[in-house]
N, C-alpha and C positions, 0 to 999 in steps of 0.2 A: 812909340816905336821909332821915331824917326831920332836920325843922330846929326851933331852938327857935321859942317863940310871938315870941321878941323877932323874929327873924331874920323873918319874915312879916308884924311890924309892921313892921318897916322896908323890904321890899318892896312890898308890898299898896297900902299906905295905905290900908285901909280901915278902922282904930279908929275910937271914935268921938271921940276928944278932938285937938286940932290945936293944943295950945302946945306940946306937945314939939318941942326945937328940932333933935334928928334926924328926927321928923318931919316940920319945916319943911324943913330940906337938902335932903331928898331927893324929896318930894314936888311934881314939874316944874310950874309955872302955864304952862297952855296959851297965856296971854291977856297973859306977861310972860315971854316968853322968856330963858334964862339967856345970857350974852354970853361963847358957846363955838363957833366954827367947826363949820360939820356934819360935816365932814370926819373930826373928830374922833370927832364920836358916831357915824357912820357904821362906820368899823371897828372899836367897840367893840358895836355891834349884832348887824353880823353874825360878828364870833368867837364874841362867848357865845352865837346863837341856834343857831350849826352845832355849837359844842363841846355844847352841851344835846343836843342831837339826836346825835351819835355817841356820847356817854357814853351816853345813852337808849338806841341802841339796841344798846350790850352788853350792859347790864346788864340789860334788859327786853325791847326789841323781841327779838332773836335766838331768845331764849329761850323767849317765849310764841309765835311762830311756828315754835318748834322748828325752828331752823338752828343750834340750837346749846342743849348741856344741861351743869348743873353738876353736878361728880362730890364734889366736897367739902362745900359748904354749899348745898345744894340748897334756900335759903328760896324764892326765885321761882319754879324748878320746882315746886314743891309746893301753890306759891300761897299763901303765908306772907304777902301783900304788906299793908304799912303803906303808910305816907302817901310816897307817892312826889313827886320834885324839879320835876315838869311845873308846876306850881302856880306855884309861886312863883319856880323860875327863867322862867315865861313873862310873868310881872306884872312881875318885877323888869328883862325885857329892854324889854318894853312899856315902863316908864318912858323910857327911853332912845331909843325910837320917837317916842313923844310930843313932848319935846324937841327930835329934830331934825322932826319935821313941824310944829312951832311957831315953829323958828327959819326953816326954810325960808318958812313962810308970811309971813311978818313980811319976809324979804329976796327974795320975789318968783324961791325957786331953784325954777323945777318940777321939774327933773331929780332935786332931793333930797326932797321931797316925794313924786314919786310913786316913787321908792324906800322912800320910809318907808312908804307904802301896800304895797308889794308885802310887804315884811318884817311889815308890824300884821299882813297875811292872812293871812300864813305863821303864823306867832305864834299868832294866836287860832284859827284852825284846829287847827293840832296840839292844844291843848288841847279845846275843845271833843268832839275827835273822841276824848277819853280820859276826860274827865268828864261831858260832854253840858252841861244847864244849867249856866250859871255867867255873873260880869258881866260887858257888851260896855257896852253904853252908853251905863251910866253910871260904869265903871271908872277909875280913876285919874282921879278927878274929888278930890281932898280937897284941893288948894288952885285949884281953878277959884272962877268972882265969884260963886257959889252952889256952894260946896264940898258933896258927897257921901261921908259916910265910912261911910254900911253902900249901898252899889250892888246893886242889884235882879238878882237873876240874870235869864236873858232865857233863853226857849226855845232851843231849837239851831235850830229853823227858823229863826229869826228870826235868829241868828247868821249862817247859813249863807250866808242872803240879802243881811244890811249887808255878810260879806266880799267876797261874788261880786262887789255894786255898786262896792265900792271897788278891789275888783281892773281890774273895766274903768275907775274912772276912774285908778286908776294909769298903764292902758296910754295913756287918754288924754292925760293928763298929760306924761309923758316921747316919746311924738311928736311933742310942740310944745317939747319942751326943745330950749336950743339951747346950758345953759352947761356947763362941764366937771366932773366927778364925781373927786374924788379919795380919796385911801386905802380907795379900793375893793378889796376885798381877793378880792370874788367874781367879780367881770365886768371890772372893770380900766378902769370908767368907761364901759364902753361901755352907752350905754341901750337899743340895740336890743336887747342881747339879755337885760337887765330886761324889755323889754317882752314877750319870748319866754315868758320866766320867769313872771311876770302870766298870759298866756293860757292858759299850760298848767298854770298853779297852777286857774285855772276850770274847766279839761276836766276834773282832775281832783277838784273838788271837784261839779261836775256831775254826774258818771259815780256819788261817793261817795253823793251824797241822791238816786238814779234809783230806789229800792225808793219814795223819798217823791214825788218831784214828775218829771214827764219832762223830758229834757233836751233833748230831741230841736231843740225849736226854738232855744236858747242856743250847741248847740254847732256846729247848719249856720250862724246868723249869723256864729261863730268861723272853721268852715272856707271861709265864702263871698269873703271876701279878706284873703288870704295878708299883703297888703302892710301892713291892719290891723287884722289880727291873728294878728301872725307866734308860730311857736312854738317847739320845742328838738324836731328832726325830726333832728337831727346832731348826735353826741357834741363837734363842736366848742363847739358851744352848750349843755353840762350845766349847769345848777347846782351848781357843786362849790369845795370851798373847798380851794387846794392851798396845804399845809403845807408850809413851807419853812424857818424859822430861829423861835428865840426873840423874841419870844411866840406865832407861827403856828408852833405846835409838835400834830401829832398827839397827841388827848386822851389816848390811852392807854399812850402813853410816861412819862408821868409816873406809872408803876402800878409796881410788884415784879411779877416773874415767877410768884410765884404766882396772883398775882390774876390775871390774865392766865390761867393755863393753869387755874384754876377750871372756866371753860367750853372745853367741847371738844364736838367735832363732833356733833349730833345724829344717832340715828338714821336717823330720818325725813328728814334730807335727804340722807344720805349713801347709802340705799338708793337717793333717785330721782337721785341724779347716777349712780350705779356703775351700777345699771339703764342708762342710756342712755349711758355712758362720755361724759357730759359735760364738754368739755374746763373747763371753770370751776374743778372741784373741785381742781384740781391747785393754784388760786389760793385757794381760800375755804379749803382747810384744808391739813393738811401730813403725809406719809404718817406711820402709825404709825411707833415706833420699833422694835417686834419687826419689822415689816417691812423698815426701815432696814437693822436687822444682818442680816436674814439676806439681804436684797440684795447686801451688802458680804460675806457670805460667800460668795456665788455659789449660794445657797439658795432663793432666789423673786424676784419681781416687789415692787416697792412695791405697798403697799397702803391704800388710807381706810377706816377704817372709825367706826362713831358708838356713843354711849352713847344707850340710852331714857332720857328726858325724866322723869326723877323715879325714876330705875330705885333697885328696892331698896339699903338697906347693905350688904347680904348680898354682888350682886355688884360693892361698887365698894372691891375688898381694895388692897392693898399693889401690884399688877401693873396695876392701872386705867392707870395715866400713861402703859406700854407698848402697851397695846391698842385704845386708844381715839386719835384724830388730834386733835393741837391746832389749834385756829383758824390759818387761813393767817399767815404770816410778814408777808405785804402789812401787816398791823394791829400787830403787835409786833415786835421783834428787841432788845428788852430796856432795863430800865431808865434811860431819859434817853438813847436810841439812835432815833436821827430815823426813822421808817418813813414807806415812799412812800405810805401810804394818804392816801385823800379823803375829807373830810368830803362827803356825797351829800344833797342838798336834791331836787332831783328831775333827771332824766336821759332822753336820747332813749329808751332804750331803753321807760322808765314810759310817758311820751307815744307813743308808736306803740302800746304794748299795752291805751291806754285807747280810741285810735282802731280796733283791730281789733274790738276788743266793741263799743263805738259802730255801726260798721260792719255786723256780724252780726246786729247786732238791728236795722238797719234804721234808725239816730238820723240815720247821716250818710250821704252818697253816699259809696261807695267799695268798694274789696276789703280783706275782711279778712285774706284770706291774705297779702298783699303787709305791711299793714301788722304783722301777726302775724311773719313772716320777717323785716322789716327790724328791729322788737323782738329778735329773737334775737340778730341780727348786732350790734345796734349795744350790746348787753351782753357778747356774748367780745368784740366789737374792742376798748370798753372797758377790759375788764380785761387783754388784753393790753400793749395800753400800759400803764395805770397798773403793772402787775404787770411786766415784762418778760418774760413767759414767752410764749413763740410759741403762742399758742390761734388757733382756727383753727373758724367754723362751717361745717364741711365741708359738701360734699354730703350726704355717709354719714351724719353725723348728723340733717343737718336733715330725710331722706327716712325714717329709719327709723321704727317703730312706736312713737307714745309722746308723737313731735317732730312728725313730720308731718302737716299741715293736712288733718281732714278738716271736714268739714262736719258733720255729725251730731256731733262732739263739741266742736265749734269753740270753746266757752265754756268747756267745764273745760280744752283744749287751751291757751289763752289765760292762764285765769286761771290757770294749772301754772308757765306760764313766767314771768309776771311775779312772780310770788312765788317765784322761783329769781333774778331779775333784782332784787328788791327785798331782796335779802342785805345787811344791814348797814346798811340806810336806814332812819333813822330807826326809826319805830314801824308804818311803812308797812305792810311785809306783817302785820299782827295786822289794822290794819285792815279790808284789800282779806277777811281771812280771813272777819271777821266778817261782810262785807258779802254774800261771794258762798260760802261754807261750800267754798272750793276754794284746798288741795286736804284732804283728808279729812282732819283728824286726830285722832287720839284723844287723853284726856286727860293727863297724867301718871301716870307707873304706881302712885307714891305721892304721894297730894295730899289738901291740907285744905280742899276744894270740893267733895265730895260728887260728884268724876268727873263736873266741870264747867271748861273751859276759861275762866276769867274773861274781861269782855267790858265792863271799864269799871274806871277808879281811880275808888276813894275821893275824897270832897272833904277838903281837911285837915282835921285835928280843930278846928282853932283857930277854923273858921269857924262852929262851934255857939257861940263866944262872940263872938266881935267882929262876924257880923252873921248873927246866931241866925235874925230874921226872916225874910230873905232865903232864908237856908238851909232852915228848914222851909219855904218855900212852894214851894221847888222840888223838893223829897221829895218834897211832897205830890203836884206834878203829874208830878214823872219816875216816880215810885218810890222803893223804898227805897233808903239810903246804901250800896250793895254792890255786891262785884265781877260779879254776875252780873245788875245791872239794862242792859238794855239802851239807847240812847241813840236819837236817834229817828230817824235815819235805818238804823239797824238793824234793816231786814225780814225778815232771811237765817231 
């Protein structure tokens, strides 16, 4: 996961010299737009931001939110983590953001502009919410009419805040669009439900900084009309990127089967699915094998069962492959073998369960059981279809102990479910974990953190050289360069 120093000069733009002539290439002039159809940079944007974000979250998300543990090369369980790929594949997509919000502004397209607002927010958020300080705005400034090649990192509030404003005016932007969006590979052109996407990229970045600033008056303007500003209330409306043919090919078919059964099912989630015989797990992962044969013998039932999250060498021998569940099939069926998975940006199911805690605490008018239940359902309906497996939120499940809505524990009840609904997204449930310490988990059973869950990447190394400055003043005020400094809207 680490890249050379060249490979971040040529993303970043942030050296301090500008005759290099790849650095000239690549580095977009806001103010001289390159004469490229947006159309084009548009699904170049959004493949690499969703394939970043599903590679992210096998390799890392799953892992640090323990839905999933390495039996072989256990570096991230253990918390071994270097300079991880969010940096600089986030700069290097940004570039391409830029671009098309330059060419749009220059041809008067709203509808591509405030697309490229929704994607910078997506963008700069996911990073943010992994390194905390870092540069927003004065970034990918190194051939603007007063070019910037070491950019100032900027607080995270202060990030927080230019994404939120530019998310509403994305939504406003594309309300007044009226031209057509093409190789749109996420929504298929349709701007309304960009604009969905937008609003509920706020609620949950609202909901994210509520330990820092209250949200309460941000998100009833939100829920005060529907009409502007509608949301992703219905799986028809997800954010999801569906893979269909070369080069919208699911990231992780391009893997060997090893790499792929590396990680298998953690424990800690496979206890709280089998605890409530939640029909998901039949999709998130895939029964053992000694359970397989001995099903086919007429010996037992299938079975799931998980590996602990850093668990000793001792017990992960020669028999680990049979005893432990591989990741569901939905994500792999092997080498260069098309899988029906989606890439997940965010989904109804995320949106209902940031409105039920909204709800509970009193942010917005409403019931939080209604929206809490309709969270559940619209995550199996979800994976039913995506999956073809008949799942199904019964009665029986949604009434039993564990699932159903009490009051008195409405917020860990809440926060349980979306981080079983936030399987496979992105970096999401590490997040939501850090934010709200639910649901409980303990650290890796062998780890090089001092039996501390990390709760932040590194900045790259390269940035103590190409813009040193920068970088020590934001030490100085976040804390030290480590996995276990926290970022500031992290109250928990």
């Amino acid at each position: 996961m680490k890249v050379s120093s060249l490979k971040i000069f040529l993303l970043t733009g942030f050296l301090f010299t500008a005759c290099d002539r790849d650095f000239e290439e690549i580095n977009a002039n806001p103010n001289n737009p390159e004469a490229v159809n947006p159309e084009l940079l548009l699904v170049t944007v959004i493949r690499s931001t969703v394939n970043s974000m599903v590679n992210e979250a096998f390799s890392t998300g799953n892992v640090v939110a323990q839905f999933a543990a390495e039996i072989r090369e256990p570096g991230t369980d253990r918390y071994l983590w270097g300079s991880f790929g969010t940096w600089d594949n986030g700069y290097g997509n940004l570039r391409d953001v830029n671009n098309l919000y330059a060419i749009a502004t220059e041809r008067n397209l709203d509808q591509y502009r405030g697309i490229a607002l929704v994607m910078k927010s997506l963008i700069f958020a996911r990073m943010t919410d992994c390194y905390g300080d870092l540069p927003y705005a004065e970034a990918l400034q190194g051939k603007a009419e007063q070019p910037v090649y070491a950019p100032r990192y900027d607080r995270q509030q202060d990030i927080y805040a230019g994404i939120l404003a530019e998310l509403t005016e994305a939504n406003r932007l594309l309300a007044g669009a009226t031209g057509t969006v093409r190789n749109d590979i996420l929504y298929n052109g349709d701007v309304t439900r960009w604009r969905r996407l937008a609003n509920s990229l706020r609620l949950r970045l609202l909901l994210r900084q509520s330990n820092r600033v209250d949200p309460s008056a941000a998100m009833r303007e939100i829920m005060a009309d529907p009409g502007q500003s509608p949301l992703i209330l219905a799986n028809a409306d997800n954010a999801v990127l569906r893979y269909v043919e070369s080069p919208n090919l699911y990231p992780l078919t391009g893997q060997r089967s090893g790499f792929f059964l590396d990680r298998r099912l953690s424990k800690t989630l496979a206890d709280r699915l089998n605890a409530t015989r939640d029909p998901r797990l039949a999709v998130y992962a895939q029964p053992t094998t000694e359970s397989k044969d001995a099903a086919a013998a007429g010996r037992g039932p299938l079975a799931w069962a998980g590996v602990r999250n850093g668990e000793l060498d001792a017990n992960l021998g020669s028999s680990i492959d049979r005893r432990v569940s591989p990741l569901g099939d939905l994500y792999y069926r092997g080498l260069q073998v098309a899988a029906p998975a989606q890439g997940l940006v965010m989904t109804a199911a995320e949106t209902n369960f940031i409105l039920a805690e909204a709800a509970q605490r009193g942010w917005i008018v409403g019931n939080p059981e209604t929206y809490y239940l309709n969270g559940i359902r619209a995550s199996i309906d979800y994976y039913r279809t995506v999956s073809g497996v008949n799942l199904n939120a019964t009665p029986e499940y949604l009434s039993q102990s564990g699932v159903a809505f009490e009051a008195a524990r409405a917020l860990e009840l809440i926060g349980t479910q979306k981080w079983i609904a936030l399987y496979f997204n992105d970096l999401q449930a590490w997040h939501e974990w850090k934010r709200t310490g639910i649901p409980a988990l303990a650290p890796s059973v062998v780890n090089n953190n001092s039996n501390q869950i990390p709760v932040r990447f590194r900045y790259p190394t390269d940035q103590q050289v190409t813009n040193r400055t920068s970088y020590e003043e934001a030490v100085a005020r976040q804390g030290p360069d480590d996995i276990n400094t926290k970022v500031w809207w992290d109250g928990n």
